[in-house]
N, C-alpha and C positions, 0 to 999 in steps of 0.2 A: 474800981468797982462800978462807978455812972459808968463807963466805956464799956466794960462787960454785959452791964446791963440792955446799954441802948443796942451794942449788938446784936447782943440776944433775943431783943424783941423784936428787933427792927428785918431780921432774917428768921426766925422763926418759920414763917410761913414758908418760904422756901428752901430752909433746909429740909423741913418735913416732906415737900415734891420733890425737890429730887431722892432723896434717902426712898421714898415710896417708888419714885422712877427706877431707882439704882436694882431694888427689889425686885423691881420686876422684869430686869432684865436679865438678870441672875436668873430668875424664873423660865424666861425665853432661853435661855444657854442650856438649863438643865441642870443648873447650880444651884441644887437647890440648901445645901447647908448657907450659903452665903445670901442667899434670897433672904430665907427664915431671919438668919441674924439682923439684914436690914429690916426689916418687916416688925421682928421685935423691939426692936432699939426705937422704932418707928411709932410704935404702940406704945412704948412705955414713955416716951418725953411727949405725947398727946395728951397722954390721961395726967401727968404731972403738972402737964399748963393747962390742963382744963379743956382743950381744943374737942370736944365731940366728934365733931366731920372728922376729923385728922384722926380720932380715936377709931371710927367708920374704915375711914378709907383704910387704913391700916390691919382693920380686922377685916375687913375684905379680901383684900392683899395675901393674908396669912391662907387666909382660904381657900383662894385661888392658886399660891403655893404647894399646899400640901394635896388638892384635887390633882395637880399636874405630876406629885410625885406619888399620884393613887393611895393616898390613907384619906379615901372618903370620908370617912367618919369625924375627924376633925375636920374637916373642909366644913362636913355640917354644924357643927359646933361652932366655928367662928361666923358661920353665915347666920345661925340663928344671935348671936350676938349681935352682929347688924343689924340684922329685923329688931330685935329689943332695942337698938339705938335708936334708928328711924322713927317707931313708935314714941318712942320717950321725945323726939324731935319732930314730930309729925311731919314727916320728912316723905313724900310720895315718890320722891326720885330715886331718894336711898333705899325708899322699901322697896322697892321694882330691881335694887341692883341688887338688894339680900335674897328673892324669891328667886330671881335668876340662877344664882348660884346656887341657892340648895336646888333646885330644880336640874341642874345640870349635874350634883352630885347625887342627885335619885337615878337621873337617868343613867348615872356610870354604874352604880349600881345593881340596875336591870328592873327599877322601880317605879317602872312606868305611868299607873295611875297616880304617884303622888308626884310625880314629876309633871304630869299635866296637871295638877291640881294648884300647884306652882305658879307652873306660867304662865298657866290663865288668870291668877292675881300679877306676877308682873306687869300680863299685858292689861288686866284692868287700871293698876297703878300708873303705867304711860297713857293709857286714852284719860284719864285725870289731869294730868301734866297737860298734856298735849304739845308732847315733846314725841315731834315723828322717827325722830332718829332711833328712841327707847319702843316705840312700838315697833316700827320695823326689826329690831331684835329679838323683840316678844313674837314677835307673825313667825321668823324665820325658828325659835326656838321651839315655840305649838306647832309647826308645822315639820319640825323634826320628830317628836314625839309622838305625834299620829300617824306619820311613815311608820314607826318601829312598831305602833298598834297593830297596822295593818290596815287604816284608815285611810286611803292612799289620796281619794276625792279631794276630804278633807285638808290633808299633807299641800294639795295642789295649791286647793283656794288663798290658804295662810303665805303659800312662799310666792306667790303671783299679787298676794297683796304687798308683800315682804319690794319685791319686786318694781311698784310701782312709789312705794313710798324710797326706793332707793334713787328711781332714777329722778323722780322729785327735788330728792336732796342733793341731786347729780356725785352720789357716789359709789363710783365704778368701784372697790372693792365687795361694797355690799353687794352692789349688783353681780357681780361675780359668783357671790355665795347663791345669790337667789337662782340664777340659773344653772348652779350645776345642782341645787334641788330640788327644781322643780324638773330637769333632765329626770334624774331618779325619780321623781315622784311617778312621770311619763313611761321610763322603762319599767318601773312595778306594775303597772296598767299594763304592759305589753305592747304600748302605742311608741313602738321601735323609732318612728320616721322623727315624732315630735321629740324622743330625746337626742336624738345625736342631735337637731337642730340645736335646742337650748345649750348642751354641753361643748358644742362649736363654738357658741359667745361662751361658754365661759370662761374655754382655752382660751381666746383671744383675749380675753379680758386681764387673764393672770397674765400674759406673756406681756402686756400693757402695763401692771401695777408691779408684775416680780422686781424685775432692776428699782424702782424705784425705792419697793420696801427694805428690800438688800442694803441697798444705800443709805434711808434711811434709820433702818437697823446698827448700821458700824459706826454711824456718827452719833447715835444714842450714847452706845457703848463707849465710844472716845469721849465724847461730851462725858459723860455722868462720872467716871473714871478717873478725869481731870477734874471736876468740879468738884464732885462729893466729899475729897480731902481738906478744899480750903474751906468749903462750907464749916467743917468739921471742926479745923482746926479754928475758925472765929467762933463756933458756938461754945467750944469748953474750953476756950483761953480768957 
């Protein structure tokens, strides 16, 4: 029983990352009955140990799930779960990562103004933080949602600022995203010359990151695959 115990505490923490990893890879596959189960199982040993974050992450996780397998509606029901956790945890990072998501499940939906409504609290949540990584998500997200306005200016400013806080952070996937919207942002303007410019780095930029993601894509999947068992097998032995 002490052996089980100190096990169990002593791994806790990361069985609950990878079981959330293992989820979300299931997710990336398109598996998604097997995501959900980890996702569950995920959610229900967080809230039995009391873990919050891990109760968060997990319902995040489910919602991010069921948005990928389009039943927006529970996507938002678990996001607003987060949002109630974050509050309950005054948590500004986790409420930036609940807005996001429902924000994203308005937008699937064709809900435009409450999906900017959204992410303009996201992105007020990350300039709080002042955590650049979460704002440049919030720029690149409000600046998707003014594209689909029709707001295109505005579209430009957000993903060009999205843009500078990428290469800040010298990271070439973000960047990637920023210019192939701010390319669209430029072809909705009809200013032809400036988008194939941006969406030439963009190509280069994927043909740059693809092999690498691919890569590190299948070692996820072999890692979590292999691991996730023995984790398993020490938490309920």
């Amino acid at each position: 029983m002490g052996l089980k115990f100190f096990i169990s505490d002593s791994i806790l923490y990361y069985f609950l990352f990878f079981l959330g990893n293992v989820g979300a890879v299931y997710t990336a596959m398109g598996d998604f009955a097997n995501a959900l189960e980890c996702h569950n199982e995920h959610l229900k040993i967080a809230q039995e140990s009391g873990n919050k974050m891990e109760e968060a992450r997990a319902l995040s996780n489910l919602g991010s799930a069921h948005h990928y397998n389009r039943d927006y509606d529970k996507a938002i029901n678990y996001h607003l779960k987060v949002l109630q956790v974050s509050q309950d945890l005054t948590d500004k990072t986790l409420e930036a990562r609940a807005y996001a998501g429902l924000g994203h499940a308005a937008r699937a939906q064709n809900n435009l103004s409450k999906a900017r409504v959204y992410h303009e609290k996201q992105l007020d949540n990350a300039l709080q933080t002042k955590d650049k990584a979460a704002e440049a998500r919030a720029c690149s997200n409000m600046g998707i949602v003014y594209h689909q306005l029709g707001e295109y200016e505005a579209a430009l400013k957000l993903h060009k600022k999205h843009l500078s806080i990428a290469k800040n952070l010298e990271d070439r996937t973000s960047q990637g995203r920023a210019y192939g919207n701010i390319g669209n942002a430029y072809s909705a303007l009809s200013q032809h010359d400036q988008a194939i410019k941006f969406h030439k780095q963009e190509l280069a930029i994927s043909k740059e990151v693809s092999i690498y993601q691919y890569q590190l894509f299948n070692s996820a999947v072999t890692c979590h695959r292999n691991m996730c068992p023995l984790f398993l097998l020490l938490f309920t032995s």
